[in-house]
C-alpha positions in Angstrom: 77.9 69.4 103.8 77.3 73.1 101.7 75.6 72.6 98.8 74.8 74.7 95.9 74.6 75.7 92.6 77.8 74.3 90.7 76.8 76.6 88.3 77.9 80.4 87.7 75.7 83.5 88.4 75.3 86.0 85.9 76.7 88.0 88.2 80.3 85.7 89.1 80.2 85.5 85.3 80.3 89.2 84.3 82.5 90.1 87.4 85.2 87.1 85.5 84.4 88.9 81.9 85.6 92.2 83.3 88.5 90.8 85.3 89.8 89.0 82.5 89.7 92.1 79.9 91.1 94.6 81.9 93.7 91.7 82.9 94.4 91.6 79.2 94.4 95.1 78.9 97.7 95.1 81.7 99.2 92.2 80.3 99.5 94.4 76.6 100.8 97.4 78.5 103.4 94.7 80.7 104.2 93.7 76.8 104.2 97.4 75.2 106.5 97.9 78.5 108.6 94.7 77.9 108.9 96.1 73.6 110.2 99.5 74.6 112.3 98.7 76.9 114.2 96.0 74.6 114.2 98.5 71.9 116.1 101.3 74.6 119.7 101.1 75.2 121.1 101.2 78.7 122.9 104.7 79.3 126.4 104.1 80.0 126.3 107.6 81.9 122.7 108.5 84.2 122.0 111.6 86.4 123.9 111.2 89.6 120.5 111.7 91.4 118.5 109.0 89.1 119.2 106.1 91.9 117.8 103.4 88.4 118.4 104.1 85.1 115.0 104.3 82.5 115.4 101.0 81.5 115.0 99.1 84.7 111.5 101.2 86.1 110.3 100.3 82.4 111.6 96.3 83.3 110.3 96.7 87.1 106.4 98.2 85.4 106.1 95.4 83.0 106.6 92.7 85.6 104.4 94.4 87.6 101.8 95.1 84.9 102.1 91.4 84.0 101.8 89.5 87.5 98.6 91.6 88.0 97.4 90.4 84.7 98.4 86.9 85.2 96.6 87.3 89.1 93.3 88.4 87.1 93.1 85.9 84.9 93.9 83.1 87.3 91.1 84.3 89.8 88.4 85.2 87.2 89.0 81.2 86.0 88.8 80.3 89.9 85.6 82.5 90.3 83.7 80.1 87.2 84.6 77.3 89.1 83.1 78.8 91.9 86.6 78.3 94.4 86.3 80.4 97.3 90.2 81.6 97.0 89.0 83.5 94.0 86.1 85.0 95.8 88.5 86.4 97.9 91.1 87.6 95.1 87.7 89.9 94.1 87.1 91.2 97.2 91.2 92.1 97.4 90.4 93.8 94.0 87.9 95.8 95.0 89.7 97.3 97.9 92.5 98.2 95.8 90.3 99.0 92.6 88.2 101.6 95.0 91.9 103.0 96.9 93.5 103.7 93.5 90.3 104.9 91.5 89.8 107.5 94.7 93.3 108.6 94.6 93.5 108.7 90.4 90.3 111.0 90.9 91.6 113.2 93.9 94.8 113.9 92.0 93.4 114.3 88.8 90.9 117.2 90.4 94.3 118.4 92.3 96.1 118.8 89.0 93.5 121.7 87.6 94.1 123.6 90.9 95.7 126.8 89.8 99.5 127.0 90.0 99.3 123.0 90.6 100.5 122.6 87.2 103.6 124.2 85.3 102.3 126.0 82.4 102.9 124.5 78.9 102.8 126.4 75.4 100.6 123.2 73.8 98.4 122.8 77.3 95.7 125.2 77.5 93.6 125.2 81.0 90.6 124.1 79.0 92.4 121.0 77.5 93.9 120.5 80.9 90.8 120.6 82.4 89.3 117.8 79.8 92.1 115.6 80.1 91.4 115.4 84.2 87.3 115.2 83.6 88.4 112.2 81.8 90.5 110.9 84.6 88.2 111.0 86.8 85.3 109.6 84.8 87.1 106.7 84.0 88.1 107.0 88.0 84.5 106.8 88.8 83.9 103.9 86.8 86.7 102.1 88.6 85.0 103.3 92.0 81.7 101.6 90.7 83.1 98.2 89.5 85.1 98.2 92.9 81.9 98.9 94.7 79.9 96.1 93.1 82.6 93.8 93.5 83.0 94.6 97.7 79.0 94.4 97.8 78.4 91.3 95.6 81.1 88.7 96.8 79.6 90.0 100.8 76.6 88.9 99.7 75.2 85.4 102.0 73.7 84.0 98.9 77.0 84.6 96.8 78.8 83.1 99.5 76.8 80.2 99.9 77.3 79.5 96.5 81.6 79.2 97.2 80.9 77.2 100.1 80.9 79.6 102.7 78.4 80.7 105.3 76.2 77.8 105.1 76.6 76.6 108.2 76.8 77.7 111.7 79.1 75.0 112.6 82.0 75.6 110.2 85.1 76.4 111.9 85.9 79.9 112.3 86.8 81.5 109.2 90.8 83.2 108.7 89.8 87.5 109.1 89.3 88.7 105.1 91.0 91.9 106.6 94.5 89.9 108.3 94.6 88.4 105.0 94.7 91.4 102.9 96.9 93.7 105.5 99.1 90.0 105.4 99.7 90.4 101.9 100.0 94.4 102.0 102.7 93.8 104.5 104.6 91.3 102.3 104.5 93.4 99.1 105.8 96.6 101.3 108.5 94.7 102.9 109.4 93.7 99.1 109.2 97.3 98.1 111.6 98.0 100.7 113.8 95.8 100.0 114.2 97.2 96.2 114.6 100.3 97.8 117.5 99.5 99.9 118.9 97.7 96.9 118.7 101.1 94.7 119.9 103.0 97.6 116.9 105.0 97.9 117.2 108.3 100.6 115.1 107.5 103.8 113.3 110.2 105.9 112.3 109.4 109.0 110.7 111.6 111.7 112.3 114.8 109.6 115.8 113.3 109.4 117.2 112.0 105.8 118.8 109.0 106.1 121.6 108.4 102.9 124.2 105.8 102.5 124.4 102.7 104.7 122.3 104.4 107.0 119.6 104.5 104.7 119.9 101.0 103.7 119.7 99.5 106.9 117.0 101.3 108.0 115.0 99.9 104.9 116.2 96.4 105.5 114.7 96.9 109.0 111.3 98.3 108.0 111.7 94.8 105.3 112.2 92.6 107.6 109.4 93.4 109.8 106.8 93.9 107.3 107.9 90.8 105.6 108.1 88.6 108.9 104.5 90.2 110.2 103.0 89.6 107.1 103.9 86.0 107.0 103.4 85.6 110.6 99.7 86.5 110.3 99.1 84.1 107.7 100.7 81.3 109.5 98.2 82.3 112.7 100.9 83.7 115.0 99.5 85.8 117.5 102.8 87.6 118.1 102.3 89.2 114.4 99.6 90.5 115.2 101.5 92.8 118.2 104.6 93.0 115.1 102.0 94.7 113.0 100.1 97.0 114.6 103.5 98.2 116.1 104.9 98.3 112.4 101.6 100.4 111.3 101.8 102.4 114.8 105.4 103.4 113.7 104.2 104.6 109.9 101.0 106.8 111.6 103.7 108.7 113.5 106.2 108.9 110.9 103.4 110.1 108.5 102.1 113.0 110.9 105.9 114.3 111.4 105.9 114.8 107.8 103.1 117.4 108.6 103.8 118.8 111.9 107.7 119.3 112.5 109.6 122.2 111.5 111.1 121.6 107.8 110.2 117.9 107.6 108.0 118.8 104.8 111.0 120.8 103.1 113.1 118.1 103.4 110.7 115.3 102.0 110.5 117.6 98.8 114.1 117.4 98.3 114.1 113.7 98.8 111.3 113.1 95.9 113.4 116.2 94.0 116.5 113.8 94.2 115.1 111.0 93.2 112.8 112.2 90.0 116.1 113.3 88.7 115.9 116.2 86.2 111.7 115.9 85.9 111.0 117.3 88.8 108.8 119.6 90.0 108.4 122.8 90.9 107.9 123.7 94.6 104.2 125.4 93.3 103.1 122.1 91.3 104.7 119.8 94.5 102.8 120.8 97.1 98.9 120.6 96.7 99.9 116.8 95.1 102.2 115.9 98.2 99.6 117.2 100.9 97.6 114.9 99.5 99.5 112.1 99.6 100.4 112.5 103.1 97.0 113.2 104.1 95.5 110.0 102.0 98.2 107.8 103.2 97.9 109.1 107.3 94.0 107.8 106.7 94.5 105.0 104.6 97.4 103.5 107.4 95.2 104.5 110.2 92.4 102.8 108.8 94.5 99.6 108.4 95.4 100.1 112.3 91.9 100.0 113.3 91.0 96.7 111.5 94.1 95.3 112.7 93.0 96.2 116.2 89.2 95.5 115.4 90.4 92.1 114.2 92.4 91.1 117.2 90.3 88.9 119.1 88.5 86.8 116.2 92.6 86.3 114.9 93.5 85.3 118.8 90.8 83.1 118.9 91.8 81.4 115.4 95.1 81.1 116.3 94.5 79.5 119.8 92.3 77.0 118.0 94.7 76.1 115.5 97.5 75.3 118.2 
């Protein structure tokens, strides 16, 4: 049987303390959000090329804003009572804590790149440039608290402490990686769905898909992320095949983006048509969306490699469970 301390480290303790206010902090913007939106009338008339009027991105970011709040709060009171689900909610933090600080830093260096940014009348280059240092200070500090939170919760003693690693003889432990790329894959097949609701334009290998076309192509890509995701959490070895085709698919899409003649062109129409009348110009567009190609080719090729690094300890777990 594990024993250990049913007591709180310092450490679990201040890790809760900074979960819970910056949870509070997102449940005040999901309720600034919520105000504004209320206080906003829905325009009978929208942009032909705005796909969902203003009110409903407020309404989707303040449901958003308040389910990670509500997340927070419920694992920070899970990681005081020392439950290893909540350990594992931290660890999921810090992996997306450390992905968004490094891309709110990247683009935040991007956007003082000269001709990334329009010029403004009331936006010098020197108050441009302290707005980003900002940006990516407060990036930086996201990095750390990220970084301390994948370290600590690793930690064998901190484990011990949940339960965990005490043993030799515990059964084999569920992958922390399928779990989070299980989740990732829910949530994306959810986004997709929205998409296909809201009619969003699809490109795919260079070609933009519109119409019906586009929408059942999104309820594919849904229904496979949603069914792999769930399928690795319920120890099916088949998902595991279902998602490293579905992430083998997005590497390739991704790199036609960057590699076939006027893909690129074409993407910047999409995101064009779909920011409405605030988009941007071609100059400001592309440093920001080489980026984001580039970040997202690594950051879904890295997700393929522990998927395929992970294979044979899921295998194993699944044949043992059935």
């Amino acid at each position: 049987m594990v024993t250990g301390s049913t007591k709180p480290s310092a450490g679990v303790t201040a890790a809760a303390v900074v979960a819970i206010l910056g949870s509070l902090v997102s449940i005040f913007f999901a309720a600034v959000m919520a105000l504004s939106g209320a206080a906003m009338r829905m325009p009978t008339d929208r942009p032909l090329n705005q796909p969902l009027p203003s009110v409903g991105v407020i309404a989707i970011m303040a449901i958003v804003y308040f389910a990670c709040g509500a997340w927070g709060v419920s694992s920070a009171i899970g990681l005081l009572r020392l439950k290893n689900w909540a350990r594992l909610c931290f660890l999921i933090f810090g992996g997306l804590l450390a992905f968004f600080s490094l891309s709110a830093a990247a683009g935040s260096l991007i956007v003082v790149l000269p001709g990334a940014t329009p010029p403004a009348p009331n936006l010098t280059p020197a108050v441009l440039r302290g707005v980003a240092a900002v940006f990516v200070i407060l990036s930086l500090m996201g990095l750390a608290i990220a970084s301390w939170w994948l370290v600590y919760f690793n930690r064998a003693s901190i484990k011990a402490k949940f339960g965990t690693g005490a043993s030799a003889r515990r059964p084999r432990q569920f992958p922390l990686a399928i779990t989070i790329i299980a989740w990732l894959l829910v949530a994306g097949g959810a986004i997709n769905g929205v998409q296909m609701l809201l009619a969003y334009p699809l490109v795919l290998f260079g070609i933009v898909l519109r119409g019906w076309a586009s929408g059942l192509a999104l309820a594919l890509l849904a229904a496979v992320s949603v069914t792999a995701g769930l399928g690795l959490l319920k120890k099916r070895a088949e998902a595991h095949s279902l998602a490293v085709g579905y992430f083998g698919f997005g590497v390739l899409n991704q790199v036609s983006y960057l590699v076939l003649p006027g893909s690129f062109a074409r993407m910047q129409d999409v995101i064009r048509e779909t920011q409405g009348s605030q988009g941007l110009p071609a100059g400001a567009m592309n440093p920001l969306m080489i980026f984001v190609m580039l970040f997202g080719l690594v950051f879904t090729g890295v997700v393929l490699l522990l998927l395929i690094k992970a294979r044979k300890a899921f295998i194993d777990l699944c044949r043992s469970a059935a």
